[in-house]
C-alpha positions in Angstrom: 8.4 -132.9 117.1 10.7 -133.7 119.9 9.3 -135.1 123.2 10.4 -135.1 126.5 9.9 -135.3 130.1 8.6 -131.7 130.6 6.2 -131.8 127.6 5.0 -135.5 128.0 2.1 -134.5 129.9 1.1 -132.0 127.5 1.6 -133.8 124.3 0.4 -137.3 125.8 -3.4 -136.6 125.3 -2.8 -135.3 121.7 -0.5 -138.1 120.3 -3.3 -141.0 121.8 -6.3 -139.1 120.5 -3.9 -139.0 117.0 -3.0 -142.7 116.9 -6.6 -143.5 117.6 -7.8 -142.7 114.2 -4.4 -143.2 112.3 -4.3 -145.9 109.5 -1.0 -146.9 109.6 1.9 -145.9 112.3 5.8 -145.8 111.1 8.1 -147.0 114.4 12.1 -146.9 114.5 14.3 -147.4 117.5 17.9 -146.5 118.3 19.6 -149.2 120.8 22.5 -149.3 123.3 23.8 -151.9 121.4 22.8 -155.0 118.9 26.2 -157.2 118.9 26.0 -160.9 118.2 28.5 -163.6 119.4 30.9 -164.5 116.5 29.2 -167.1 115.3 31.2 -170.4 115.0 28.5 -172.2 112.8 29.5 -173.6 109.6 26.4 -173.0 108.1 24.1 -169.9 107.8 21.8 -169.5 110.8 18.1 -170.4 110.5 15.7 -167.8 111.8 14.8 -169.4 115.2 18.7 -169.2 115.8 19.0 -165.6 114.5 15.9 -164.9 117.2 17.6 -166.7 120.0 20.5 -164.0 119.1 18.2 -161.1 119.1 16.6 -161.9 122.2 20.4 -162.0 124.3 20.5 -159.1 122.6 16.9 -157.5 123.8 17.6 -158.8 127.2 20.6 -157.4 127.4 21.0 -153.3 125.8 17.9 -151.1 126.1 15.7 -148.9 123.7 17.1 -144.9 123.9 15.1 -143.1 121.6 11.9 -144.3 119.8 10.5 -142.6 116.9 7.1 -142.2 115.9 5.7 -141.0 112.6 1.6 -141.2 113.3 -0.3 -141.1 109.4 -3.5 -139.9 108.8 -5.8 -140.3 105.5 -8.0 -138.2 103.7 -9.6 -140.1 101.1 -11.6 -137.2 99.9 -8.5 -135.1 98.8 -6.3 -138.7 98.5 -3.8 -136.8 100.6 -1.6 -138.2 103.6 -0.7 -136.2 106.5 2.0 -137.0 108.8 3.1 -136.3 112.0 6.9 -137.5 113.1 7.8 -137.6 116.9 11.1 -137.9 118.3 11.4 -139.2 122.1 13.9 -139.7 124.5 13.8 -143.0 126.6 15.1 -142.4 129.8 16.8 -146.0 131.7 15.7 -144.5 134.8 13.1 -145.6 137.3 11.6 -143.8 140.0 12.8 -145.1 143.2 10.0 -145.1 145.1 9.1 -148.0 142.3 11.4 -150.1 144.0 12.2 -151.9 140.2 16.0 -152.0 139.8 16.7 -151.9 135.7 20.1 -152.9 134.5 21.7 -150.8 131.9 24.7 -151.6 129.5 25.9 -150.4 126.2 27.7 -151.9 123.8 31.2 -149.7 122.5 30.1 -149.6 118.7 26.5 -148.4 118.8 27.5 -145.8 121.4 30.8 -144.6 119.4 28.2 -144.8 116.6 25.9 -142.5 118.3 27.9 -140.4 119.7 29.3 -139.7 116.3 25.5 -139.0 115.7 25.8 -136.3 118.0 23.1 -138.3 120.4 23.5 -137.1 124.0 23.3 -139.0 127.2 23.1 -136.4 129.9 20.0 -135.5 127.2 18.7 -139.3 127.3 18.9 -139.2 131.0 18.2 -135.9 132.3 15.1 -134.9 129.8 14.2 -138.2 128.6 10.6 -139.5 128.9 10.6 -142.6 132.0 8.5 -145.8 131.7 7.4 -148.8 133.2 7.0 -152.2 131.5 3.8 -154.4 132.2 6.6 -157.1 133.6 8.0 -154.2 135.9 4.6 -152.7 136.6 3.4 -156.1 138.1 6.0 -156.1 139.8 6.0 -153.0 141.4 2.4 -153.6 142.5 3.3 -156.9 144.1 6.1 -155.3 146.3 3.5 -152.7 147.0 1.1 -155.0 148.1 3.6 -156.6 150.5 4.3 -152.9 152.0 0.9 -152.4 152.9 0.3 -155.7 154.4 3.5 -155.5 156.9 3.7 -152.7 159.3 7.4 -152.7 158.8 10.2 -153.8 156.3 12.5 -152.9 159.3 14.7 -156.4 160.4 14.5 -157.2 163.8 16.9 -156.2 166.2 19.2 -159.1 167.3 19.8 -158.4 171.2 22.9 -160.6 172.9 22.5 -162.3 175.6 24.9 -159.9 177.6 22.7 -156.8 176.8 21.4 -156.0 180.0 20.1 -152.7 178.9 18.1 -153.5 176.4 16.8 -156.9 177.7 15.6 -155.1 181.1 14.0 -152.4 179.2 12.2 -155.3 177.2 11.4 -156.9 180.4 9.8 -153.9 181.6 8.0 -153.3 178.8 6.4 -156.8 178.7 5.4 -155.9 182.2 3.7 -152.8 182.0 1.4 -154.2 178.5 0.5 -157.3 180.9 -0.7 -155.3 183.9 -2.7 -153.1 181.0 -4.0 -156.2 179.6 -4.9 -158.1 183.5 -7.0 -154.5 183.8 -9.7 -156.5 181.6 -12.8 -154.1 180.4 -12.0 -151.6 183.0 -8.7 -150.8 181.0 -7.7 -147.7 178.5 -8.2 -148.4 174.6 -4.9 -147.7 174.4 -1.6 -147.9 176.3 1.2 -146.0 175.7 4.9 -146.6 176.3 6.3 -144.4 178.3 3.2 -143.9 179.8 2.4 -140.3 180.6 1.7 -140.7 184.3 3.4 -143.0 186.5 2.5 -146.6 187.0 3.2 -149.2 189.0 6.5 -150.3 187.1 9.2 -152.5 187.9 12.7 -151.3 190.0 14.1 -150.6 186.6 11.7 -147.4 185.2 10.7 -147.5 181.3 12.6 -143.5 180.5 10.0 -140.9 179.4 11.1 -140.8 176.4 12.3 -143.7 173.5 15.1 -143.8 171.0 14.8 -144.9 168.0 16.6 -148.3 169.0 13.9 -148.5 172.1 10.4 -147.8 169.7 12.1 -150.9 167.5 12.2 -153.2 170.4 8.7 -152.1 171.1 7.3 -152.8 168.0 9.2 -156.1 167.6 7.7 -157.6 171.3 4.4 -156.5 170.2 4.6 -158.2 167.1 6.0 -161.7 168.3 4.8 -162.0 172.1 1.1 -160.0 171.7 -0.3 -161.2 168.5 -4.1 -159.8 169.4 -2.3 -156.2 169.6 -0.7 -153.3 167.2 1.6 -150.8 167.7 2.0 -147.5 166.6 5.1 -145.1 166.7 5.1 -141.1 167.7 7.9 -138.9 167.8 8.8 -140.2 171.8 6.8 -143.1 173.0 5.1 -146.0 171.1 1.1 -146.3 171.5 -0.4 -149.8 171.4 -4.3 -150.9 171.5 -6.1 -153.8 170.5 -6.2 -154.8 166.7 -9.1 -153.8 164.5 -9.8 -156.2 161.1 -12.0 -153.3 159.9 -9.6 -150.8 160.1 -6.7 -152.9 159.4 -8.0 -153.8 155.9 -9.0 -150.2 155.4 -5.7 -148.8 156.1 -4.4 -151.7 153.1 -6.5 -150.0 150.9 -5.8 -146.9 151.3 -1.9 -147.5 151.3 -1.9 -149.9 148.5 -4.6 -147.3 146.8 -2.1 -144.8 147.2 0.9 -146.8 146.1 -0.5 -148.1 142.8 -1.1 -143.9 141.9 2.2 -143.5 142.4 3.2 -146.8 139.8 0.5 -145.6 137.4 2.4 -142.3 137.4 5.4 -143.6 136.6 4.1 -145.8 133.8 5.3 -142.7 131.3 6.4 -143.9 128.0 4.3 -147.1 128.0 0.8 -145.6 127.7 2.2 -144.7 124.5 3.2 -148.2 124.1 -0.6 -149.7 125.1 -2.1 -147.3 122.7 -0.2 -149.0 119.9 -1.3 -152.6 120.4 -4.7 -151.5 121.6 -4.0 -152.3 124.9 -5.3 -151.8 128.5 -5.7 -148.4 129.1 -8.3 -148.2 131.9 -6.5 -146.9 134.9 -4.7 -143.8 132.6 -6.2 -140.8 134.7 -9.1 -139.4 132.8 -7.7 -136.1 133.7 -4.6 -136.6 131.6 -6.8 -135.4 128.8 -7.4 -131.9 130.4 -5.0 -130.6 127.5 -6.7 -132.1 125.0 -10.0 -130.4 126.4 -8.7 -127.5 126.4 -7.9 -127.2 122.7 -10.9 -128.2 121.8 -13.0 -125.5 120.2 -16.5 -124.9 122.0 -16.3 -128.7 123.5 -19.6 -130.6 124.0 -18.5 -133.1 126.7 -16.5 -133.2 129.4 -13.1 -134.7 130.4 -14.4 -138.3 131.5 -16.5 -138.1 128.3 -13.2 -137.6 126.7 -11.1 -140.3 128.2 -13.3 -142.8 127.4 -14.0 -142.2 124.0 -10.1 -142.0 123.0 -9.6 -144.9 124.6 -12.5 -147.1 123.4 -11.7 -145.4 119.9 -7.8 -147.0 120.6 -9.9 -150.2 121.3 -11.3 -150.3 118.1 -8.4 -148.9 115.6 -6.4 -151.0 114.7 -3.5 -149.0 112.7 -1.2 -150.7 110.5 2.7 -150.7 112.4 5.2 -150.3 109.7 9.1 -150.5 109.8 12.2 -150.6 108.4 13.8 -154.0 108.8 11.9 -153.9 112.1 12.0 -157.8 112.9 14.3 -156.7 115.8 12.1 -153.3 116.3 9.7 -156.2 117.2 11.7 -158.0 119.6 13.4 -154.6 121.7 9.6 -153.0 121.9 8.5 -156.5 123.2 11.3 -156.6 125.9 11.2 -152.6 126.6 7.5 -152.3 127.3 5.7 -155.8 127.7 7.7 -158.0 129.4 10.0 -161.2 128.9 10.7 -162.5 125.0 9.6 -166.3 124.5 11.6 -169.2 124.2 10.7 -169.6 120.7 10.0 -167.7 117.5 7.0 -169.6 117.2 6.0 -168.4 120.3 6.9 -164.8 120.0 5.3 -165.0 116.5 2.2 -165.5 118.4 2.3 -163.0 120.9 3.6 -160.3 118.4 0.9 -160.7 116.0 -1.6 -159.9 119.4 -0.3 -157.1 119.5 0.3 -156.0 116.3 -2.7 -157.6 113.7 -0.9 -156.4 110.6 2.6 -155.1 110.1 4.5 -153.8 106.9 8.1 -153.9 106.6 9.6 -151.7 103.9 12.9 -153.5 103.9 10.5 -157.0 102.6 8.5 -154.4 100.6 11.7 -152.9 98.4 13.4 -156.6 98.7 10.4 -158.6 97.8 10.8 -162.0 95.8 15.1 -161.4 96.2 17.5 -164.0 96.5 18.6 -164.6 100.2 22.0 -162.7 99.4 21.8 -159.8 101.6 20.8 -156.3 99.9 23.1 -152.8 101.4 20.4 -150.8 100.8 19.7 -147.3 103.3 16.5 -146.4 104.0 17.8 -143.2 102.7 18.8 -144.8 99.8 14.9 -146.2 99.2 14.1 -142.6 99.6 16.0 -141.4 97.0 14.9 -144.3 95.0 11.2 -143.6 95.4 11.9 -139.1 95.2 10.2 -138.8 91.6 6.7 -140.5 92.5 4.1 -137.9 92.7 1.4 -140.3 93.9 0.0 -141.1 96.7 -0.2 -137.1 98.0 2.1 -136.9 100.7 2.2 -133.5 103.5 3.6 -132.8 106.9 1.5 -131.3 109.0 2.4 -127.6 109.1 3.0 -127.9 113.1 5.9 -130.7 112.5 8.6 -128.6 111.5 11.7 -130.0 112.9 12.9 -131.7 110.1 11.9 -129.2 107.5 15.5 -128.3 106.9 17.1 -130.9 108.9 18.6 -133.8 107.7 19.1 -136.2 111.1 19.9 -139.8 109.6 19.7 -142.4 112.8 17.7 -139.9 114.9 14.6 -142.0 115.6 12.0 -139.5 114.5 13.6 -138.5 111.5 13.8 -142.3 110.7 10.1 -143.1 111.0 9.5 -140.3 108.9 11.3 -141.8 106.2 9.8 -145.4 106.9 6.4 -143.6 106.3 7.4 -141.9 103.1 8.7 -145.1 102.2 5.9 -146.9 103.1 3.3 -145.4 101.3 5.1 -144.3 97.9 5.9 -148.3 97.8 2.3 -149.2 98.8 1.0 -147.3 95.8 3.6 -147.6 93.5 3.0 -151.8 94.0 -0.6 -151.4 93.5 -0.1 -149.4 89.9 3.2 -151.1 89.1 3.0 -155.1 90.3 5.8 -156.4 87.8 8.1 -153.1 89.3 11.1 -155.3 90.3 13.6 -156.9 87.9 14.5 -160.4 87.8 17.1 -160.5 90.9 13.5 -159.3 92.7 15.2 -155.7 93.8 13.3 -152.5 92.5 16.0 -150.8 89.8 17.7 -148.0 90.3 15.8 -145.9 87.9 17.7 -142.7 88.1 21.9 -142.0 89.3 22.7 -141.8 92.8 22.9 -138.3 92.1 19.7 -137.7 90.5 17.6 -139.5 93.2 19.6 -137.1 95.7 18.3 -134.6 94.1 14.9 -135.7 93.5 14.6 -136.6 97.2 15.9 -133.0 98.1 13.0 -131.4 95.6 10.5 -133.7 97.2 11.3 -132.7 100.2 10.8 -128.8 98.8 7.4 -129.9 98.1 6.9 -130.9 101.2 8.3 -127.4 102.9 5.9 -126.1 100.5 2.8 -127.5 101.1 3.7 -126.8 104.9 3.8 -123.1 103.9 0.8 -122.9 101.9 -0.9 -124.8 105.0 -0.3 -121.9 107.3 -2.7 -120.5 109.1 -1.2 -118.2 111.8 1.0 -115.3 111.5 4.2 -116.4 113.2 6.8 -118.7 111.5 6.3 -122.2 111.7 9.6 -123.3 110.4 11.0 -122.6 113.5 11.1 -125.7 115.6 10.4 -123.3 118.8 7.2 -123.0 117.5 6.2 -126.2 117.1 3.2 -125.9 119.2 0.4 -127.5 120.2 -2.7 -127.5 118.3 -6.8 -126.2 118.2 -8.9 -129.4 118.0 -12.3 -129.2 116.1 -15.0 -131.8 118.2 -15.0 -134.4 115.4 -11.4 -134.6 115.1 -11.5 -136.2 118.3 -11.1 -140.2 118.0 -12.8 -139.9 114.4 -14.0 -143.3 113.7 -13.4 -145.5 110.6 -10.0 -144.5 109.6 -7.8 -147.4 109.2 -7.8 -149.4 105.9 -10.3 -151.7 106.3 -13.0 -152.2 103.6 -15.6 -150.1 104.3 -17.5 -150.5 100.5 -16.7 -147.1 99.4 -16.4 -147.6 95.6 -15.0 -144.2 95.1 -12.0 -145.1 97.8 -11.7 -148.3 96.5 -11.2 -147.0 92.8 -8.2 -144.4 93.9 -6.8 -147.5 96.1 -7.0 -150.2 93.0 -5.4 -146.7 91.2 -2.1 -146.5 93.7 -3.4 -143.0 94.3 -4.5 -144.6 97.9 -2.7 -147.4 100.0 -4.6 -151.0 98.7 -7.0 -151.9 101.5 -6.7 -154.5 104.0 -7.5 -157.8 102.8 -6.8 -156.7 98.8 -3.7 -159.2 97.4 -1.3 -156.5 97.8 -1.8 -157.6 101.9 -1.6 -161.1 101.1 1.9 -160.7 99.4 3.7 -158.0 101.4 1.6 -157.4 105.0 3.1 -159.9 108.0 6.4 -160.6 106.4 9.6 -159.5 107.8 12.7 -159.4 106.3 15.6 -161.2 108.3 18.8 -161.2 106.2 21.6 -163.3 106.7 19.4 -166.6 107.5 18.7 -169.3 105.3 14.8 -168.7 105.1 15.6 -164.7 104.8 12.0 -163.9 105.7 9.5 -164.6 108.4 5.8 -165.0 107.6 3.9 -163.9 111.0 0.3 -165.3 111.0 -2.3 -166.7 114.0 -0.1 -167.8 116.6 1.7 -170.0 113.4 5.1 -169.3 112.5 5.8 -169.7 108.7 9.4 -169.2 107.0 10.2 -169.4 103.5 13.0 -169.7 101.4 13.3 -167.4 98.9 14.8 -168.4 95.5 16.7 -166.2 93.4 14.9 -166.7 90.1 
């Protein structure tokens, strides 16, 4: 389903309440750009190295489009559904924000991209914005500093041969000290020009200000009259005596208004917090209206809503899967959290915060391989996994838009595969643990032809459970009617539905079967879940654990 700026609102609601009772989650990312230096070592780089290049190369090129294939389980029919999203990341910021983002691309990934047939008036002019939690902080400090000063205006330097303007000044400083020598008796307020004439000085204060004039106003009460504030209108300038009380509540109210604004503009990101189980407190409880309205004869209202979503995204913890996704991990860290660490170690600590456990395919088809680096697509592990019936894998009939479309490196479509991936491997290890041959690489158990085809009838299956699944009269197929959905009451943050252990023997049996991904904290976790694949390094793997970085070499048997 493809995503964008004018359907974000609509879709947000859906995709959190969807991701809060997922079991696992399939991410892919397609960059600006990933070049390394040429590397002038004489010796293959260790991982820590290889992250020191990936992080130049986070800091430097941005995420474009992120794809997100959400998975739901339904251990009663052993059947997984899935649901593949395709979003545009636009580099823009609101400029109101007042957060300036840098943006570069590198020559190869766009020619690449381009080739693609990826668009960049698309990226920028439909894309979905965001806001990091680095960028967010710091829009709220600049906002902070707004609210506190009445003006970002400079002051006005007057020279010394300015006669104009230092006689008006003059005057001015005259007329607010014969206000102030008034005592009690005075006016609350004083207004310059005043509206009637008063005793003045020979050079008059004109009726009405300039824009130059109100600034030299404001600046004299500011630096000479400490004890008083000014105000501008459209002709004159009103000053009274400060008020602490309704100082403060004037901050509040503009800095209350300002951080609405930021939270608006956080976009993309909720998305993001949703996936680490992060803070999602001040998202509007009214974003959920959609949702609410879907649902069918709803029992509670829209706060009700929001809060159980999000204390549902609290306590689901979905497994994040990938395809080589060790630098997935280090662009989503940049993109929507904030600055990368100094240190693998460090980032090893912060990433597994975020994400408790992770599952990357490329480890899972590669597992136990020499540290020689292995060509191998992810369409390619497709092809190679086409002819395995189990576990029971369908799209859900409202994700048509890549029924007939093949999109290799379009984000969504990538996920999707990582999911398929994902979970025929997942069972396939649990029924068949000796699967790979000696070099530690699962065999190519049909022709490059035959697992063509047998991807491209899998795929029929797929279209035809989707059909089968109808339920309307109109034609799903057609990715205009991708649409969004009626929500039953207990569909709605459904707890219980990532792979923990929950002691049901009958899911347990169809898990220990393959027919079901193994559970968490089974062996098949301790051998594949936490390791990342990094070819081209002499460990070729990283072990991510509690805030403990382990790497490995692997030896070719």
């Amino acid at each position: 389903m493809e995503i964008e700026i004018t359907n974000f609102p609509d879709y947000l609601p859906f995709i959190l309440n969807d991701i809060s009772s997922s079991c696992c989650i399939s991410i892919d990312f397609e960059l600006s750009g990933l070049a390394f230096p040429p590397s002038t070592r004489a010796e293959t780089p260790t991982v820590q190295e290889r992250y020191l290049e990936a992080k130049e190369a986070a800091e430097r090129y941005q995420i474009l489009q992120v794809g997100l294939t959400i998975c739901h389980e339904n251990p009663t029919t052993a059947t997984y559904t899935l649901k593949p999203y395709n979003f545009n990341i636009s580099p823009i910021t609101n400029p109101g924000m007042d957060v300036h983002r840098n943006w570069v691309f590198g020559s190869r990934s766009m020619e690449f991209l381009l080739n693609q047939g990826f668009s960049i008036d698309t990226m920028c002019n439909t894309g979905v914005r965001y806001l990091s939690r680095e960028e967010e902080e710091l829009a709220i400090q600049i906002a902070v500093e707004k609210s506190r000063c009445r003006t970002s205006i400079p002051d006005l330097k007057i020279q010394e041969d300015d006669r104009e303007c230092l006689e008006f000044l003059q005057s001015s400083r005259l007329t607010i000290n014969s206000w102030l020598a008034e005592g009690a008796k005075r006016q609350e307020w004083l207004n310059i020009p005043p509206p009637t004439p008063v005793p003045s000085p020979p050079r008059q204060i004109p009726l009405g200000l300039s824009s130059t004039q109100k600034r030299l106003v404001h600046q004299l009460v500011s630096i000479e009259y400490p004890g008083l504030t000014s105000r501008g209108a459209s002709t004159f300038v009103q000053i009274q005596n400060r008020n602490p009380d309704a100082e403060r509540r004037s901050f509040e109210t503009k800095l209350k208004t300002r951080k609405q604004r930021i939270r608006n503009n956080i976009g993309f990101r909720w998305i993001a917090e949703a996936l680490v189980g992060g803070n999602l407190n001040e998202l509007d409880p009214e974003v959920f209206e959609p949702l609410l309205r879907r649902i069918k004869n709803p029992m509670l209202d829209v706060q009700q809503l929001s809060e159980r979503v999000k204390r549902q995204l609290k306590q689901n913890r979905p497994v994040m899967v990938g395809h080589n996704m060790f630098f997935d991990l280090l662009f989503f860290y940049r993109c929507f959290i904030g600055s990368l660490p100094d240190t693998l170690q460090e980032f090893n600590g912060a990433i597994h915060d975020l994400f408790p456990m992770l599952a990357d395919t490329k480890y899972l088809a590669t597992h136990d391989c020499g540290i020689m680096a292995r060509h191998s697509s992810l369409e390619d592990l497709n092809n190679n996994l086409a002819h395995l019936k189990y576990p029971k894998i369908e799209l859900d009939v409202r994700f048509t838009k890549y029924k007939s479309r093949r999109c290799a490196h379009e984000a969504g479509y990538d996920s999707l595969l990582t999911a398929l991936a994902f979970i025929k491997l997942g069972g396939n290890l649990q029924r068949n643990p000796a699967l790979f041959d000696h070099t530690g690489e699962m065999p190519a158990l049909y022709s490059a032809e035959d697992s063509q085809s047998l991807f491209s009838i899998a795929m029929q299956q797929l279209d035809h459970q989707i059909s089968s699944a109808k339920s309307e009269s109109h034609e799903f197929f057609d990715q205009e009617c991708e649409i969004i959905p009626t929500v039953d009451e207990e569909q709605v943050a459904e707890p219980g539905r990532s792979w923990e252990d929950y002691g049901d023997r009958q899911i347990t049996n169809l898990a220990n079967r393959g027919m079901l991904v193994p559970r968490l904290g089974t062996v098949f976790w301790s051998n594949y879940g936490n390791k990342l694949r990094v070819f081209g390094t002499r460990e070729g793997i990283i072990r991510v654990t509690d805030h403990q970085i382990k790497v490995g070499v692997l030896i070719e048997l």
